[in-house]
Structures are given as C-alpha cells and as structure tokens.
C-alpha positions in Angstrom: 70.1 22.7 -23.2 72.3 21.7 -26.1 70.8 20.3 -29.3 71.9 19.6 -33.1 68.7 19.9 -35.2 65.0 20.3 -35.4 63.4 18.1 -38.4 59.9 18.7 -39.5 58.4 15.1 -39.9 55.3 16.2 -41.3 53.9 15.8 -44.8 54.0 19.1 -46.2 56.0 21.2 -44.2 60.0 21.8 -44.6 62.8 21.5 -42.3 63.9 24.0 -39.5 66.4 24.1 -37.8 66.4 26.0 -34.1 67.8 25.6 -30.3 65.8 23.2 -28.2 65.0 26.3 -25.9 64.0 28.4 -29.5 61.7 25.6 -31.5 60.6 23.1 -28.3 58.4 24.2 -25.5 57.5 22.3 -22.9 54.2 22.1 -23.7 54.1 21.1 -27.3 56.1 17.6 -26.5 54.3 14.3 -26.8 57.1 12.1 -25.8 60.9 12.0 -26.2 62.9 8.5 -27.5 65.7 7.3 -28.5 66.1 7.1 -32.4 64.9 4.3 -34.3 67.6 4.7 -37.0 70.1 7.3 -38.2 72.5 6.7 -35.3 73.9 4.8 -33.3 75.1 7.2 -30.3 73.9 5.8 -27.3 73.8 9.5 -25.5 71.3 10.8 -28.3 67.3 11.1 -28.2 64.4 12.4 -30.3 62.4 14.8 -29.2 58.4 14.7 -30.5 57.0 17.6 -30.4 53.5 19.2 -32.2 52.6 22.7 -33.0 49.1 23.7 -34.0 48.2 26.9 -36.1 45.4 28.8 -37.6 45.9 30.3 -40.9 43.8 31.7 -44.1 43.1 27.6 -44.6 42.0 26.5 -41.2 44.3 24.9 -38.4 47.3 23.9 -39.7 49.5 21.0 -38.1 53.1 20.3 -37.7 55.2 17.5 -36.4 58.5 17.9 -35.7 61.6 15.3 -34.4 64.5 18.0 -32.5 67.5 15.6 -31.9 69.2 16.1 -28.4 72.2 14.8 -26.5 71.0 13.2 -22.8 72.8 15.3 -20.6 71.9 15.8 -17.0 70.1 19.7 -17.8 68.1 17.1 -19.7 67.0 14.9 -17.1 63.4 16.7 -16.4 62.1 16.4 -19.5 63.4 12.8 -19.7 61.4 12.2 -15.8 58.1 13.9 -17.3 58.2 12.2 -21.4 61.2 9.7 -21.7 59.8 6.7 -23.6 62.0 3.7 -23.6 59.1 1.0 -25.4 55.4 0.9 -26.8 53.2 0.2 -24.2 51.7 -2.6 -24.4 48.1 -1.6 -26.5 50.1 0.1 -29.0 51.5 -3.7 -30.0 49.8 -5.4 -32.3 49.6 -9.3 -32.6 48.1 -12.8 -32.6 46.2 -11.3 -29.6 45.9 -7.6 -29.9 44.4 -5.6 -33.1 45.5 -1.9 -33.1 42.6 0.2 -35.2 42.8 3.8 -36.2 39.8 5.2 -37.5 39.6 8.9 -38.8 36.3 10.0 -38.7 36.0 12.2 -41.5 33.0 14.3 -41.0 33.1 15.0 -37.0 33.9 18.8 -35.9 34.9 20.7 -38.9 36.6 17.9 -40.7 40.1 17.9 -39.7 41.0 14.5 -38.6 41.6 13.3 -42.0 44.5 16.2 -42.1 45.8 15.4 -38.3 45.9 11.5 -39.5 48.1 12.1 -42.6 50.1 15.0 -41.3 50.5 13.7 -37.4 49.6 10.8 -36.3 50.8 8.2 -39.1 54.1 9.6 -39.0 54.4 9.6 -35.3 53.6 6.2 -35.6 56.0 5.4 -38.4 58.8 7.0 -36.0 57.8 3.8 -34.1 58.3 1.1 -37.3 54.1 1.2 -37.4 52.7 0.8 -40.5 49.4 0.9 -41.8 47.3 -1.8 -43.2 45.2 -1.8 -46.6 41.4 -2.0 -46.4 41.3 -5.5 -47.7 43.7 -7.2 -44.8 42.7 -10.4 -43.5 42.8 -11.4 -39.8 46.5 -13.3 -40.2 48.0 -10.0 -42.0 45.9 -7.6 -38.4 48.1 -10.4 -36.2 51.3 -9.0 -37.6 53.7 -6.9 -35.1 53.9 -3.5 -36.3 50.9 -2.7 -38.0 47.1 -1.7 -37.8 43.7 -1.3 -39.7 43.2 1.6 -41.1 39.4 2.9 -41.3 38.6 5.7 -42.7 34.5 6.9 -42.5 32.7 6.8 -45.6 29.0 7.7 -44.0 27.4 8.6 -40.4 27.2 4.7 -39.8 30.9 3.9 -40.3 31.7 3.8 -37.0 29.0 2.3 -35.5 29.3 -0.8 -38.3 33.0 -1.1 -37.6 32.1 -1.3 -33.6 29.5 -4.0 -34.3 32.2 -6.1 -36.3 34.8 -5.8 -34.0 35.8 -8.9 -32.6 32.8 -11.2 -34.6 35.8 -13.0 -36.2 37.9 -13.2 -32.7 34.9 -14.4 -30.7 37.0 -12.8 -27.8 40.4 -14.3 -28.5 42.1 -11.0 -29.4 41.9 -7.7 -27.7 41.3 -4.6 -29.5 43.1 -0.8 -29.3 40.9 1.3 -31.6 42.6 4.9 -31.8 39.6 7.1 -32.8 40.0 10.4 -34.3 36.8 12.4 -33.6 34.7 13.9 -31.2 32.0 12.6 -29.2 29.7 11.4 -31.7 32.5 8.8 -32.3 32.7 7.2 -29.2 29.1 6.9 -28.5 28.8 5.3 -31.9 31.3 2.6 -30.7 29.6 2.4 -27.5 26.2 2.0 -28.9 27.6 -0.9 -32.0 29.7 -2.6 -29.5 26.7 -2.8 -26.2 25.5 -5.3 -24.9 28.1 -7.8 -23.2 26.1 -11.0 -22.6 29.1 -13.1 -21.7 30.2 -12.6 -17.9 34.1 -12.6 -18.3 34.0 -9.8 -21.9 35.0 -7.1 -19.9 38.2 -8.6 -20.0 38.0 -7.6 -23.6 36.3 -4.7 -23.9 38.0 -2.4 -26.9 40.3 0.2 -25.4 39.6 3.1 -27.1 42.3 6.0 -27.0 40.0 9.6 -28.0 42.1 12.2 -30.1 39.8 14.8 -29.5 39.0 16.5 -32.7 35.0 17.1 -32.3 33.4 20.3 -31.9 33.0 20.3 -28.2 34.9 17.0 -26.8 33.1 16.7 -23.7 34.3 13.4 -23.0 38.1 14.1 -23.3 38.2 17.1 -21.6 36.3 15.8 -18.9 38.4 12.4 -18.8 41.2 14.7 -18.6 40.1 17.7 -16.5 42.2 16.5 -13.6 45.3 15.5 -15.5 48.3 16.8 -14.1 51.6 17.6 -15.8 55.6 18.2 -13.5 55.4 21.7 -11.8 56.1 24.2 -14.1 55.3 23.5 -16.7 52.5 25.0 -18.8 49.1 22.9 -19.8 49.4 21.5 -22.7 46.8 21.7 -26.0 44.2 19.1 -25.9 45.7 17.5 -29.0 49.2 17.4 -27.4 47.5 15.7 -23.9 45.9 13.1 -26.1 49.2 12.1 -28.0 51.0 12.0 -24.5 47.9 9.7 -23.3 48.0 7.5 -26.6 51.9 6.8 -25.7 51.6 6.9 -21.5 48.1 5.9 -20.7 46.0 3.8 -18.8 42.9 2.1 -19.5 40.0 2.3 -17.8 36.2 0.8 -17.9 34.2 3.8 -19.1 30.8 4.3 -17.0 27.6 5.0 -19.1 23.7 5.2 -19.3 21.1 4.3 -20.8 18.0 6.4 -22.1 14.8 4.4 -23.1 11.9 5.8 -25.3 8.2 5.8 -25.2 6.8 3.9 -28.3 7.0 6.1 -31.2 10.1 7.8 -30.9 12.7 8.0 -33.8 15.9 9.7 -34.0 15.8 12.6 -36.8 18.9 13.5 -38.3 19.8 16.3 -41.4 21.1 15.5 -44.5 21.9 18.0 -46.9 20.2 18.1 -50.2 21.0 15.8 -52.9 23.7 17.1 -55.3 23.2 19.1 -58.5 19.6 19.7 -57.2 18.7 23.4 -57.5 15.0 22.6 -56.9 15.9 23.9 -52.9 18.8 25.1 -51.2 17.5 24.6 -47.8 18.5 21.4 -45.7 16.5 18.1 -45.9 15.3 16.5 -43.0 15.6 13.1 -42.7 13.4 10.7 -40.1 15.4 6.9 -39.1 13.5 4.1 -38.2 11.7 3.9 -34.5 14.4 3.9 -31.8 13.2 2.2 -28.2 16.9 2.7 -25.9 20.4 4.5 -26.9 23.4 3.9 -24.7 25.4 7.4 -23.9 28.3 8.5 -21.6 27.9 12.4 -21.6 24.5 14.0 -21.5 21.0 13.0 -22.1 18.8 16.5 -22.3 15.7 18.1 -23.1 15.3 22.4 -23.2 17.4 24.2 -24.4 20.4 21.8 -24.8 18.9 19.7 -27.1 17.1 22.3 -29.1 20.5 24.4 -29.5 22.6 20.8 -30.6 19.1 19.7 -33.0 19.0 23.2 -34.7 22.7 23.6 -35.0 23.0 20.3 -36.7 22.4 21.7 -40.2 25.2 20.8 -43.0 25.2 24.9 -42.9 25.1 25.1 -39.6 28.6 22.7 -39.0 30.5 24.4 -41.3 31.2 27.2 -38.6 32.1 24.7 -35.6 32.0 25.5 -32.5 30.6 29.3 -33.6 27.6 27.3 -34.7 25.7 27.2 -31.3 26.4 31.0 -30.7 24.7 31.6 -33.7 21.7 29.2 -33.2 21.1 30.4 -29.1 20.8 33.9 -29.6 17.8 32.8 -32.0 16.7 30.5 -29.2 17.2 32.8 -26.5 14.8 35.6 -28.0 11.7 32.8 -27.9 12.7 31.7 -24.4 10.3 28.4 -25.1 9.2 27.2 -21.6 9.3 23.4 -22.3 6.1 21.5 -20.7 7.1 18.6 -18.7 7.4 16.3 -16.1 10.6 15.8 -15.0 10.8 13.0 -12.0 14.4 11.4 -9.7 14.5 8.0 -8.6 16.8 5.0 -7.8 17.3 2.1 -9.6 14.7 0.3 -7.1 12.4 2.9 -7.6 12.5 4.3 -4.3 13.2 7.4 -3.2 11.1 8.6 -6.4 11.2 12.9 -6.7 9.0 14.9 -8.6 10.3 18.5 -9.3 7.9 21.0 -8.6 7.2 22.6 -11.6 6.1 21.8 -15.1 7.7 24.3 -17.0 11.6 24.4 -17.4 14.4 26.2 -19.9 17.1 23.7 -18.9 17.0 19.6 -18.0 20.2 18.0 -18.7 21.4 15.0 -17.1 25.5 14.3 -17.4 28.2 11.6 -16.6 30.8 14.2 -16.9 31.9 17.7 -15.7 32.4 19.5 -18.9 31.1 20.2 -21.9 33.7 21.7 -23.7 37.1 22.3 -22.4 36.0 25.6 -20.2 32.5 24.8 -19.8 32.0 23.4 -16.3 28.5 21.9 -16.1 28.3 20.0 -13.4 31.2 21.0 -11.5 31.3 18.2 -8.2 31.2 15.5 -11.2 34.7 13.3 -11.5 36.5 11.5 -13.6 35.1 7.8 -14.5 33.2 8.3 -10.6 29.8 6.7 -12.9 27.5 8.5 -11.4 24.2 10.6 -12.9 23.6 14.2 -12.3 20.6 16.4 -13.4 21.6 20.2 -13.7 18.0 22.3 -14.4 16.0 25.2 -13.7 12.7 26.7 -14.8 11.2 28.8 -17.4 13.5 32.5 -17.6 14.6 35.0 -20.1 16.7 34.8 -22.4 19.2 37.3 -20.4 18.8 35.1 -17.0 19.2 31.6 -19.1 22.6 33.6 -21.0 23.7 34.3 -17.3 23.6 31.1 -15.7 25.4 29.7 -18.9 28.0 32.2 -18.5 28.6 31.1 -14.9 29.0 27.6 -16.2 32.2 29.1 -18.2 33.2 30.2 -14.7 34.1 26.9 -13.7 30.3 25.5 -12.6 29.0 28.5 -10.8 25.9 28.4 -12.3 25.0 25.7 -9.7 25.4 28.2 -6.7 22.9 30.6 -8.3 19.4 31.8 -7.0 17.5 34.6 -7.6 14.2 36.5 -6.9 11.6 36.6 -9.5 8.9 39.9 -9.7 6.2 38.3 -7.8 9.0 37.7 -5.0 9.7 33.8 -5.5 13.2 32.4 -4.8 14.5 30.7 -7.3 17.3 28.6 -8.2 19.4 26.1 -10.7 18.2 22.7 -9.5 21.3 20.7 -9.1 20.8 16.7 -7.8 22.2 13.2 -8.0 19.9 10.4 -9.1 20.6 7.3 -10.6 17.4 7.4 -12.6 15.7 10.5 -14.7 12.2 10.4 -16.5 11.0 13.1 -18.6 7.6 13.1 -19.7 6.9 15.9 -22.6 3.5 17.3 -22.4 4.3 19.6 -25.6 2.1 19.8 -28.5 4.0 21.2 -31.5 6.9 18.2 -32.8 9.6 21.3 -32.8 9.5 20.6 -28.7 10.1 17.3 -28.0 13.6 17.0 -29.2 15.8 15.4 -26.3 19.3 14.4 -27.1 21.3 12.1 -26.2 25.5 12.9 -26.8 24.5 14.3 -29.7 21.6 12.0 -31.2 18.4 13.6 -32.1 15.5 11.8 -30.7 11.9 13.3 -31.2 9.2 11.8 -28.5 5.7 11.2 -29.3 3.4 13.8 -27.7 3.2 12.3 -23.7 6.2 10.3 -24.2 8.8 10.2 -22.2 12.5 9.3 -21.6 13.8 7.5 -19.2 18.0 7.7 -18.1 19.2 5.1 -16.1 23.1 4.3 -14.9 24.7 0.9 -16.6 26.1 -1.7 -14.0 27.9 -2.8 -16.7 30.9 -1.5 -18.7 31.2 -2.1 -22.7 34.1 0.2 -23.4 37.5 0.5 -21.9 38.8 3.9 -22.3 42.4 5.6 -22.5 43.1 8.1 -19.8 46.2 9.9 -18.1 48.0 8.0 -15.9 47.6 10.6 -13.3 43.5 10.3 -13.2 43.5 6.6 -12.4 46.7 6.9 -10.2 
C-alpha cells in the first residue's frame, strides 16, 4: 500500500516519515479524507490516525496525518473510515451549537492534554475553530466553530448544562463534545433534567463521550457491542470514540432516578486549603440536603459505594484506576456486613419482593453491562435496552467477595456463582430485573450508609432509604457507533 509521508499534526511532537504498512495500523485510524489544502490531486487522501503512549510523564498522545494515493489495495480502509463530509452535529449554525468541554479534573487529569494535543487539531484538519469564552449567541451561529469550555471547579459542568439552551428557548440544537468520564455526563444529565415541554426531546443535547475518566462505564458499555470490518484488530477506547465523534449516531440515553429519605446530603472531599500546614489529611466537606439525583450507570450501597466514597480522596485520585485496589484490600479485611432492607417492585407497585436477608456485601443496581472496559457486571444488560438490574449477594469474606469480583473480569460470571456455606446453606449472587429498588439502611455508625449514585456520595440518615426508579422520559441524546443502533 503505497504512500508519500506521515506528518505528526500534534502540538509537540515532530515529523516522521514511514510506509503506511510501517507507521499506520488498522487500529489506530479515526477516519481517512481527502485534504483540506496542500493539494489539489484528486487521487490523494489523509489518513488520521492516533497513537497513545505511556512514558516517565504519564500517557503521552500523538496525532498524525499519513498522505496516501486512492488506489484499489486501498479500497478497504476507504469502505471501513472514508469520510467524504462532517456529519451533520459536527456543523455548527443558526440552529446547531457545537460545545467542547474539557473537564479538567476527571480521571487523572488528562483531557486538558488530549484537547490541546488531539482533538483541536483534528478538528482544525476540518476548518473548525474554537471560540473565545466571551462569544455571544450570533458569533456560536457561525459555521465552523464552537464554545470552548474548559472546568474551573466540580460544578462547571453541571452550570454549563443548566444554561444550555436558556438563551435558545429550544430554537437551536446542541452537540456538546465532553471530555471526561462518567462524572461528566451525569453532571449534564442531572443540570439539564427535567423536560417539561412535550416535543424537547426533539432537542435534547447530543452528547458525544471521549472517554477519559477512571473507569468509563458508560462508554464502554455504549460501545461494548461495537463492531469494526473482519480483521481487523479492536481499536483503543480513545480511537473508538474519535471514529464515533466523526461516524455516529445519536441516540436517547435511558436513565433513573434515586430519591432520598429526608436528611440525606451528598458528602464530597476537598483537599485542604493551600499553604495550610496545620493538617495534611483530607477535609471533608458536607453539600446541602439532596431529596432525588438522576443517574444512568449504577445506584449502590455495600461495598461499591464504600470502595468509590473512600477512594475519593485528592490522595486517593492521584493513582487512578490503582486507587480502588488500594482502598478494597482495606475494605476487604473488615468484610462489613451492611444492615438493610433491600426490596423489588414495579413502577405500580406490584409485584413488590423483599430479599430474604438483612445483611448483604454487595447491592448495586445498573443501567449498563460494564464497569470498566473488562469488568462485566451485569452481563445479559444491552446497549440503550433501559432497563434496571440489581446484582447482590449477602454477607462473605473478603476472599469469597474478591472471587465473585474476579469472575465479573471474566465476562459476568460472577452471576452464575453459588456456593455452600459451613452450616451447609446454598448460597448465591442474587441477580434480578426490577424496574424499582428500595434500600432501607438500618446501620448505626454514618461510615455505613454511603450509597452512590455514578459516582455521587450520598450519606442516608439512620432508617433512611433510597429508592431507584427507571425514567419514561429521556433528557440526553447520546453518541453511539453506528453499528449499536443499526
């Protein structure tokens, strides 16, 4: 396969210069197009392609543009990532407004390098330019451009969602490209909920998810049935999502939502204030009273949400995804056995199930199949299918509670799983579909009645409870492979 050059188009990086076959696999393509400027032979296209490394400094990422001349060897890679034009999200105008927002502080702080080093120069290989901060709603109609927000604080996002489209009144749609992780999305979902007016779905934000969290459940389970041409190999998460910013589809996003006993309030860390050498350990920080949060992963109580609230330290984060290795093996030596009432229903309230025990490791209900890219579960959940799922199981050790989780990394078989205790009991990991979940705490001591919902802390009061219930309606549209929606 015959090709002239390989340009690095990233900020910092230089030039190479390589064979397609040497410097472009298969994988690492987002899309392939014909050449903006530079030349004007009709026979000649661009291949975009991204490489991600881990050095001494963290990951490191690289964008590069390998000129090639369309010749028939080509035609595959055309068939799989030819792009002839911008679909139509990606152009902004009188009535579409294309965001990017970086947020700065999710997973271990990269997206502000991906943005500067990837993303805005893909985009500029497109004529796409950023806008200032201070750009009115005339200069956000203009073709070729978009608002640039970058997060200053945890409520950025969720501010920016609530102001989306005030100005509009639902005259303009919105594409809001959001570098995070999970956090992000549920932020939008939670500032941009409720839709009062019957016909907004029409003009819901399409959000497009460059996954660049700590765990990215939502991506990975978006994309978990993605498919790329025979042969060739999976691509990196990051890669998928640039090929599904450039050749997706949108789709309405199911989601939940968890109501709270009076008395709840979401507890959050911050770390100490600067320049203080009073302490050195982490301050705790208490938001007002919360009564309902909307979510689209996981609502939990157990072990879940004591691994994600304990992890959540400013010293904690610093280690990514190691952080929650380091926090369960603390966790697993107490084994806590979580008092609590834990009870199914439907929306009507029929059909109402108590499970039969009061004392449980593990209650986590989920929208989605993973939580992380090889963490399965709940492994008969689909993509975008809306519907509730309650994985759980009583009060173990820490090796049996280590064991099921390892059978999650085995693609969900943690749900098959049963076992016989010493006093010869069967047991097993509880596995049901319910379109409503209450959980009552019965705990004494504050440390035990965390539940979490996609991330967000919420302490009950003692005999409170939380209540998870599927939405009817849809707030967010979302970006997805065009192979998941068909």
């Amino acid at each position: 396969m015959p090709a002239d050059s390989s340009e690095d188009i990233s900020a910092d990086t230089a030039p190479a210069v390589g064979s397609i076959q040497g410097s472009v696999k298969p994988e690492d393509i987002i899309f392939i197009s014909k050449p903006s400027q530079g030349t004007n032979k009709s026979d000649t296209l661009d291949i975009l392609s991204l490489t991600e490394e881990t050095g001494e400094q963290g990951p490191a990422f690289k964008l590069s543009r390998t000129p090639v001349t369309n010749v028939p060897q080509l035609q595959p890679l055309l068939d799989e990532f030819l792009i002839e034009d911008l679909p139509q999200y990606l152009k902004s105008g009188p009535s579409r407004h294309i965001h990017v927002v970086v947020s700065t502080g999710s997973g271990t702080g990269l997206s502000l390098k991906f943005y500067n080093s990837i993303l805005q120069p893909l985009l500029e290989s497109w004529d796409i330019r950023p806008l200032g901060p201070t750009a009115d709603l005339a200069e956000r109609s203009k073709p070729n451009t978009y608002n640039l927000v970058i997060t200053q604080d945890a409520d950025s996002v969720r501010n920016f969602a609530r102001n989306l489209g005030q100005a509009t009144q639902n005259t303009v749609q919105h594409t809001v490209v959001l570098l995070s992780g999970d956090g992000g999305v549920i932020e939008m979902l939670n500032g941009k909920a409720p839709v009062e007016k019957s016909d907004a779905e029409a003009h819901l934000p399409l959000v497009a998810v460059l996954p660049l969290g700590t765990g990215n459940a939502l991506f990975y389970s978006l994309h978990k049935t993605a498919k790329t041409a025979a042969g060739y190999p999976e691509p990196s998460g990051l890669v998928q999502s640039l090929r599904t910013l450039f050749k997706g589809r949108a789709a309405s996003l199911p989601s939940f939502k968890a109501e709270f006993s009076p008395g709840s309030r979401i507890i959050s860390y911050t770390s100490p204030d600067e320049g203080d050498s009073s302490s050195t350990a982490e301050a705790e920080s208490h938001a007002d009273a919360v009564s309902h949060l909307y979510g689209a992963i996981v609502a939990s109580y157990g072990f879940h949400s004591q691994l994600v609230w304990e992890s959540d330290t400013p010293e904690y984060r610093k280690h990514g995804a190691k952080r929650f290795g380091m926090v369960a093996q603390e966790l697993l030596k107490e084994s806590h056995a979580y008092n609590a009432i834990v009870e199914l229903a439907r929306k009507d309230g029929s059909h109402r199930q108590k499970l039969d025990r009061d004392r449980h490791a593990y209650i986590l209900t989920t929208m989605v199949s993973n939580l992380e890219k090889t963490f399965t579960i709940s492994p008969s959940s689909k993509p975008l299918d809306g519907k509730l799922r309650l994985v759980h199981f009583g009060a173990v050790s820490g090796e049996k509670t280590m064991e099921i989780m390892m059978q999650a990394y085995g693609g969900g078989k943690h749900v098959d799983m049963k076992w016989t205790t010493e006093d010869g009991a069967v047991e097993k990991v509880g596995y049901d579909e319910a379109e409503v979940v209450r959980i009552t705490t019965l705990e004494e001591d504050a440390r035990w009645r965390k539940v979490c919902i996609d991330g967000t802390i919420v302490e009950l009061p003692q005999g409170g409870s939380m209540s998870v219930k599927t939405e009817d309606k849809h707030y967010l549209q979302v970006l997805v492979d065009k192979s998941v929606v068909g």
